[in-house]
C-alpha positions in Angstrom: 82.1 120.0 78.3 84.5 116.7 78.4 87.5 115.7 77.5 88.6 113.1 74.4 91.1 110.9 75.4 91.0 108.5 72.5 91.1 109.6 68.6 88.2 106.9 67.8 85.9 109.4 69.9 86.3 111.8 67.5 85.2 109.6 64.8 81.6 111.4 63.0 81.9 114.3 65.0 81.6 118.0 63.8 84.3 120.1 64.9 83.5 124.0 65.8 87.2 125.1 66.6 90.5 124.0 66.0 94.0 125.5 68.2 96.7 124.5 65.7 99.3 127.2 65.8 102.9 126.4 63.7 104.6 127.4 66.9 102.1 126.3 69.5 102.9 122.8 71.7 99.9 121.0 71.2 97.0 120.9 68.8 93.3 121.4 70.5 89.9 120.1 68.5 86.6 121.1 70.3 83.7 119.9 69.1 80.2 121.4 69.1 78.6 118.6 71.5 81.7 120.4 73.7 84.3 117.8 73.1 87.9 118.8 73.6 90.4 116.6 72.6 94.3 117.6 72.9 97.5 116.0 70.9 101.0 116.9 70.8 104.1 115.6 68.6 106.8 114.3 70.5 110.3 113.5 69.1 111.5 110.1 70.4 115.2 109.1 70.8 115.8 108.9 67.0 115.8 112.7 65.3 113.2 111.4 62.9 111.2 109.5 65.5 107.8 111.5 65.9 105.1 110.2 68.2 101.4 111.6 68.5 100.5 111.9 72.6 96.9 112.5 73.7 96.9 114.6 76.5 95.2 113.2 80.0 91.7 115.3 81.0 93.6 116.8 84.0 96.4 117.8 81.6 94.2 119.5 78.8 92.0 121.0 81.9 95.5 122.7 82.5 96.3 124.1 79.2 92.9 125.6 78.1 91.6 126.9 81.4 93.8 130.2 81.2 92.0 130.5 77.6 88.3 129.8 78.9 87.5 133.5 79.2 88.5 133.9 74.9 86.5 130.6 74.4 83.5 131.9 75.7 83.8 135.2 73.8 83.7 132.9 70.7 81.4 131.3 72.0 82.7 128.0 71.8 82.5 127.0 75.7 80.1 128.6 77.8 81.5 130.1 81.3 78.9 128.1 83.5 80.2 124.7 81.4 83.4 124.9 83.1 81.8 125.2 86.2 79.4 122.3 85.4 82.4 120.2 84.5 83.9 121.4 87.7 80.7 120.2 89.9 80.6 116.6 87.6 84.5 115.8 88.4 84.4 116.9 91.9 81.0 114.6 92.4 83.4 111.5 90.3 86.0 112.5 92.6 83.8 111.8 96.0 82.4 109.0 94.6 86.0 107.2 94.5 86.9 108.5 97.7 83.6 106.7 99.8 84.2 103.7 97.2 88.2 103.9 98.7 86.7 104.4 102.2 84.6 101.3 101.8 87.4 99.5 100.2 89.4 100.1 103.2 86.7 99.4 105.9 86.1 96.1 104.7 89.8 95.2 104.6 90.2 96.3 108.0 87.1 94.4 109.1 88.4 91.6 107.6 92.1 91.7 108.9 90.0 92.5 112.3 88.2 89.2 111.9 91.1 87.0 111.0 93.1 88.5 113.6 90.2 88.5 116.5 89.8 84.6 115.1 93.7 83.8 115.5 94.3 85.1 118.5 90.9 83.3 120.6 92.1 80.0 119.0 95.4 80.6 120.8 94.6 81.5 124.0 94.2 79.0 126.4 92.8 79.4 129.8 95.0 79.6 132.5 95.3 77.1 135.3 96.6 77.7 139.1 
């Protein structure tokens, strides 16, 4: 399972189930390689100003996890992909945080460096 952010993804794709109630907020497309893309209309300032959002992963995640248990029954999105999907972001998400931590080590090596190198140039023995 993944999420569509972008309509071109959709693009030659076959579609096994469609979530487009007349009352419903938002219109959900899964495809069968487990694709879930998520739009809305939004009205804009003007009354007849409509705009078409795509919904973030972490805000589609939101909406359809409550209905996983009914998509599985229809067999649409297996149980254990959720939890697969669950094990690939966390995995994405660690991988950020050690390439943040690394980020931050070398600045503060760095700053370390420049400082260490500022203050030896200054310092000047002392005579009696």
């Amino acid at each position: 399972m993944y999420f569509i952010e972008k309509q071109e993804e959709l693009i030659g794709k076959e579609i096994a189930y469609v979530w487009a109630n007349q009352f419903c907020e938002q219109t959900t497309i899964i495809t069968k390689d487990k694709g879930v893309f998520m739009v809305c209309q939004e009205v804009g300032w003007d009354d007849g100003d409509k705009e078409t959002r795509v919904f973030y992963a972490h805000e589609a995640k939101e909406i359809l996890y409550p209905l996983r248990r009914e998509l599985h029954t229809k067999g649409i999105i297996d149980e254990s992909e959720w939890g697969e999907y669950e094990k690939e972001l966390k995995k994405k998400q660690e991988a950020e945080r050690e390439r943040f931590r690394k980020k931050q080590e070398e600045r503060e090596r760095k700053q370390y460096e420049e400082l260490k190198a500022k203050f030896e140039n200054q310092a000047e023995p002392i005579k009696d």
